[in-house]
C-alpha positions as CSV (number, residue, x, y, z in Angstrom):
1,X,65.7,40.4,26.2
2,X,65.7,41.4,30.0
3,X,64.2,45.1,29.3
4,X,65.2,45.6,33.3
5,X,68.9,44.8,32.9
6,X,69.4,47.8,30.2
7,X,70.0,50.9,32.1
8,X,68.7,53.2,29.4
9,X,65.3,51.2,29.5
10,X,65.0,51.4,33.3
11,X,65.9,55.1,33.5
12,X,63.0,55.6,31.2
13,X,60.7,53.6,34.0
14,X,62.3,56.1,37.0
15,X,62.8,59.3,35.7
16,X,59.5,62.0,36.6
17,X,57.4,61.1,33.3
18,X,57.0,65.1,33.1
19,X,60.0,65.4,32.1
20,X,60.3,62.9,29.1
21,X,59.7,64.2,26.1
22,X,56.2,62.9,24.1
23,X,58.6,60.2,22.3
24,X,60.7,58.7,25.2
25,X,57.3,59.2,27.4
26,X,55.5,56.6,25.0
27,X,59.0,54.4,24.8
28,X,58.5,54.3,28.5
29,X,55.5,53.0,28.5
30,X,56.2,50.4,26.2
31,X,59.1,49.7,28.2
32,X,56.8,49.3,31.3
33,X,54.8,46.6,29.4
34,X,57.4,44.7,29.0
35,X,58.7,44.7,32.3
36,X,55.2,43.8,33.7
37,X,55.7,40.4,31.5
38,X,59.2,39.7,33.3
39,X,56.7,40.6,36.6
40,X,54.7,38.2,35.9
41,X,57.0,35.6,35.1
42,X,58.6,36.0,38.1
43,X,55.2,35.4,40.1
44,X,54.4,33.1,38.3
45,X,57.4,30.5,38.9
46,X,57.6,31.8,42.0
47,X,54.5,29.3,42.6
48,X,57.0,25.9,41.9
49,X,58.0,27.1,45.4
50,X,54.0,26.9,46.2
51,X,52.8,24.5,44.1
52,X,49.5,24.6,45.5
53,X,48.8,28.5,45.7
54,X,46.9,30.8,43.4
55,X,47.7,33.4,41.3
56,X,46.0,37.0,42.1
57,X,44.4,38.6,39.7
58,X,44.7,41.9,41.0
59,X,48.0,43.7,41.3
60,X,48.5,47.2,43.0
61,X,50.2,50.3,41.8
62,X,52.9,49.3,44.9
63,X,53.8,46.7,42.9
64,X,55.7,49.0,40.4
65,X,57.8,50.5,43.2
66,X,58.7,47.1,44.4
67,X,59.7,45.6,41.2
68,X,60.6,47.8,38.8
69,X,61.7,51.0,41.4
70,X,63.8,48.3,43.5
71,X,65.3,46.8,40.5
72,X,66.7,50.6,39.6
73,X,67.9,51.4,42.7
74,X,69.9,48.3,43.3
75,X,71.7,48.7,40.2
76,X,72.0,52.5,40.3
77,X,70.3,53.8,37.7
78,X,68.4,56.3,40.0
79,X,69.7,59.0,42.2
80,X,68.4,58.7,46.1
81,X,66.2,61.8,45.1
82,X,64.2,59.8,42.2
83,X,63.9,57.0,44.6
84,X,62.4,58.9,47.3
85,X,60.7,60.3,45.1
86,X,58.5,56.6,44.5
87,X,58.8,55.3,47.7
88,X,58.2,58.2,50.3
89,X,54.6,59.0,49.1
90,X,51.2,57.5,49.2
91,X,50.5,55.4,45.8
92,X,47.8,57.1,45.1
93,X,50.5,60.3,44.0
94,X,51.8,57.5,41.3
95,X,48.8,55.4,40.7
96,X,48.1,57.7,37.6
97,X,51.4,57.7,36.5
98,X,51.0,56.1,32.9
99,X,53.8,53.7,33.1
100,X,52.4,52.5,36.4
101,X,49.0,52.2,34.7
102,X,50.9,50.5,32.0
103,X,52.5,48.2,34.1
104,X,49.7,46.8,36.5
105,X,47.1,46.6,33.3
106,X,49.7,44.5,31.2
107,X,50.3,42.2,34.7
108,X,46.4,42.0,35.2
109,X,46.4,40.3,31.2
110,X,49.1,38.0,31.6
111,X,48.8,36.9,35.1
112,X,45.1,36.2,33.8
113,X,46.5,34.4,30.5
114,X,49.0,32.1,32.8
115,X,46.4,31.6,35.3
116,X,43.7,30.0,32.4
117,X,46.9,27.9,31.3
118,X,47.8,26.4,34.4
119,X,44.3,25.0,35.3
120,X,43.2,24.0,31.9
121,X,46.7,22.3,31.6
122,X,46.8,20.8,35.3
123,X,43.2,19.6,34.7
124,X,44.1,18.2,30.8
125,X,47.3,16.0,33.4
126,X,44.9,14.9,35.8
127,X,42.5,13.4,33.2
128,X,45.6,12.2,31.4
129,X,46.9,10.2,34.8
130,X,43.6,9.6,36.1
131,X,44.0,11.3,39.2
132,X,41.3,12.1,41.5
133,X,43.9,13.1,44.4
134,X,44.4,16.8,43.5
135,X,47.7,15.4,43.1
136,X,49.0,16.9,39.9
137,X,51.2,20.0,41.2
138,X,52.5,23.1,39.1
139,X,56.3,23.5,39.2
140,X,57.6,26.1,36.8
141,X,57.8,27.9,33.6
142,X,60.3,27.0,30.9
143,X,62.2,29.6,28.7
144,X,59.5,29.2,25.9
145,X,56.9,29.7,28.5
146,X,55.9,26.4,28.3
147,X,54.5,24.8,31.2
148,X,56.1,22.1,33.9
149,X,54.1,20.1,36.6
150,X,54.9,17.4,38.9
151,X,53.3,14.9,39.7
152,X,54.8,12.4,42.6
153,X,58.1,12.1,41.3
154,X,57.8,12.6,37.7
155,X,57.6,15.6,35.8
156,X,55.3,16.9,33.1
157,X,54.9,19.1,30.0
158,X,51.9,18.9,27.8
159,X,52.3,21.1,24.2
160,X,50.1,21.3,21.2
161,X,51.5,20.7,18.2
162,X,51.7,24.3,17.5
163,X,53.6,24.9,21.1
164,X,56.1,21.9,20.5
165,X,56.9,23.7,16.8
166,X,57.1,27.0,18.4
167,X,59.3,25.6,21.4
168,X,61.8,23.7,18.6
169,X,62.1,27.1,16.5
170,X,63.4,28.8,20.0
171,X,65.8,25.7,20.7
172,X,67.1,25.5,17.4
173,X,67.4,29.7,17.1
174,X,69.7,29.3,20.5
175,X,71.7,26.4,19.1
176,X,72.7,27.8,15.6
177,X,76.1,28.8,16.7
178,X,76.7,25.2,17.9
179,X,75.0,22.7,14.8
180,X,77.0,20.9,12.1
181,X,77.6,23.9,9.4
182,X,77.2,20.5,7.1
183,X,73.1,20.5,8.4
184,X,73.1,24.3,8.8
185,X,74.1,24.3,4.5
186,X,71.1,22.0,3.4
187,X,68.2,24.8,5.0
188,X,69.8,28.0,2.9
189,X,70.2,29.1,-0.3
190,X,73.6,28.8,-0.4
191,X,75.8,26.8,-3.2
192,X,77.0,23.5,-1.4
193,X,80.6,25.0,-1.7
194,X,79.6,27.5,0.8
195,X,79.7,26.1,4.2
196,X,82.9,28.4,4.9
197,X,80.6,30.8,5.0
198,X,78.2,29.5,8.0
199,X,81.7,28.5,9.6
200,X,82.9,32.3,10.1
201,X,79.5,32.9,11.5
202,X,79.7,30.0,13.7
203,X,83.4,32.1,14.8
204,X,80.9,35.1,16.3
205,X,80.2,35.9,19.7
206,X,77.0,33.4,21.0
207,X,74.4,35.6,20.6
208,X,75.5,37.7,17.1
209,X,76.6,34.1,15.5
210,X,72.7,32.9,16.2
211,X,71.2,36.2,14.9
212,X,73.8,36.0,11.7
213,X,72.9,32.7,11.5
214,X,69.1,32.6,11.8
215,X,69.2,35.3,8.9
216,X,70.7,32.7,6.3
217,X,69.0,29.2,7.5
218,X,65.3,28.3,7.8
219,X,65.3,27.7,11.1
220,X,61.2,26.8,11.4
221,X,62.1,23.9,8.6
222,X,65.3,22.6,10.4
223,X,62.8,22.7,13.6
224,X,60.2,21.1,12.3
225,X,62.6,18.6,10.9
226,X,63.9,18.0,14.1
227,X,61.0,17.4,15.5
228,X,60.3,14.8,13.0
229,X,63.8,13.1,13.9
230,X,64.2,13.3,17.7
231,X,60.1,13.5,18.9
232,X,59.3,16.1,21.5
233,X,61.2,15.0,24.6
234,X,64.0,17.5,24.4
235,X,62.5,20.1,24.1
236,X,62.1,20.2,27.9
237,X,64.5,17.4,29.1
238,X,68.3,16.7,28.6
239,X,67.6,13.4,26.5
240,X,70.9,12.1,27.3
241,X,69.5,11.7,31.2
242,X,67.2,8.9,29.1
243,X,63.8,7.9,31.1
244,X,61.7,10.2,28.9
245,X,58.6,9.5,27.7
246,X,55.6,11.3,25.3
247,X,52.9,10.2,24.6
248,X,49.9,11.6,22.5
249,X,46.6,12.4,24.6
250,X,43.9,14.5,22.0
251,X,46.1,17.4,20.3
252,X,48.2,17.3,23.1
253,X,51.9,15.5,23.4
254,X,52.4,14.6,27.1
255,X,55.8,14.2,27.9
256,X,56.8,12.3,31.3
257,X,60.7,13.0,32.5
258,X,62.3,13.0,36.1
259,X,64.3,16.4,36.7
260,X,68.1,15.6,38.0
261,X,69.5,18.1,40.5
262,X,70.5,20.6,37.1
263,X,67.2,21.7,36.0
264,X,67.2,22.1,32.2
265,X,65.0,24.7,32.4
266,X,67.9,27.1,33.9
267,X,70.9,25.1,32.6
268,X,70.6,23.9,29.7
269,X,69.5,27.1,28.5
């Protein structure tokens, strides 16, 4: 879930935290938390557009105004008071705000997680291709978080085992509302006369049809089942654009694809 695009969440993050009661005060925080993981996200993709930079590990209070502050006052959730509020003083008069504290120490830990990832992953490629170029070039994070690198014109993902599983149970969870009720019927508990039943679910809106649904079918056994049938390759590429190719390198599963203009990663889901 975008915690930024609910109003009620980022009113939480603009409000003076003096006047939040002790409960909404600590909702805040978490809510701050997870807005410093869509932060993060953001910075880090942001580097497909630098494929070659590096990710800070330091982030400033002033980051909170310019993300999270921003964010409320383009969509309106703050009255010109509250925003001036942030953005007319020094940072040191919000630097011990708790949110704020909340939100650059959560950044700090993930921008330090995703920076381990992409070097022990980009080094793991360039053993894999036997490049001694500096050639293999980070281009992106996928809606699991898994990684994407390029590397001249191909494209690259390398996943454990445990990733690829992890990875299938999202795809799967997103696809419910879509699958064969016929293949949907053989991982519940349902009587084989049922499949009406998964039908009017399938009827639901996208997203409550998937939750419905992921409450009645074993999703990590139609996943891992999946996996088993199709290999790993679409996980992260549109297998009917063909030219993709994994291969097994240690406990990793490197999979080689070339991206079309429509980037799976956005598209497809």
């Amino acid at each position: 879930m975008c915690v930024l695009c609910n109003a009620e969440s980022l009113r939480l993050l603009v409000v003076p935290a003096a006047s939040l009661a002790p409960l909404d005060l600590a909702e805040s925080i978490r809510v701050a938390r997870e807005a410093a993981v869509q932060y993060v996200l953001d910075t880090v993709d942001a580097l497909r557009d630098e494929p070659r930079g590096e990710l800070e590990l330091a982030v400033d209070p002033e980051e909170y105004v310019r993300y999270v502050i921003a964010r409320a006052e383009e969509d309106a959730v703050a009255t010109p008071a509250e925003i001036r509020a942030w953005t007319t003083v020094h940072p040191v008069e919000y630097a011990a705000d708790p949110r704020v504290q909340a939100f650059v120490s959560s950044s700090v830990e993930w921008i330090a997680t995703y920076r381990a990832r992409i070097d022990e992953q980009r080094s793991l490629l360039a053993r894999f291709l036997e490049d001694r170029s500096n050639g293999v070039l980070f281009s992106g994070v996928g809606p699991s978080s898994e990684l994407y690198f390029r590397f001249g014109e191909d494209t690259y993902v390398a996943l454990t085992d445990a990733d690829a599983l992890q990875i299938a149970v999202d795809r799967v969870s997103w696809g419910l509302h879509r699958e064969d009720p016929q293949v949907l019927l053989q991982y519940t508990t349902l009587p084989d006369g049922a499949v009406d039943i998964l039908v009017d679910a399938q009827k639901r809106p996208e997203d409550e049809a998937n939750q419905v649904l992921a409450g009645m079918v074993d999703v990590p056994a139609l996943a891992e089942d999946t996996l088993r049938q199709h290999g790993h390759g679409w996980l992260v590429a549109d297998p009917h654009e063909g030219g993709v190719v994994e291969q097994r390198f240690g406990d990793r599963v490197v999979i080689r694809f070339r991206e079309t203009d429509e980037d799976v990663r956005e598209d497809e889901f």
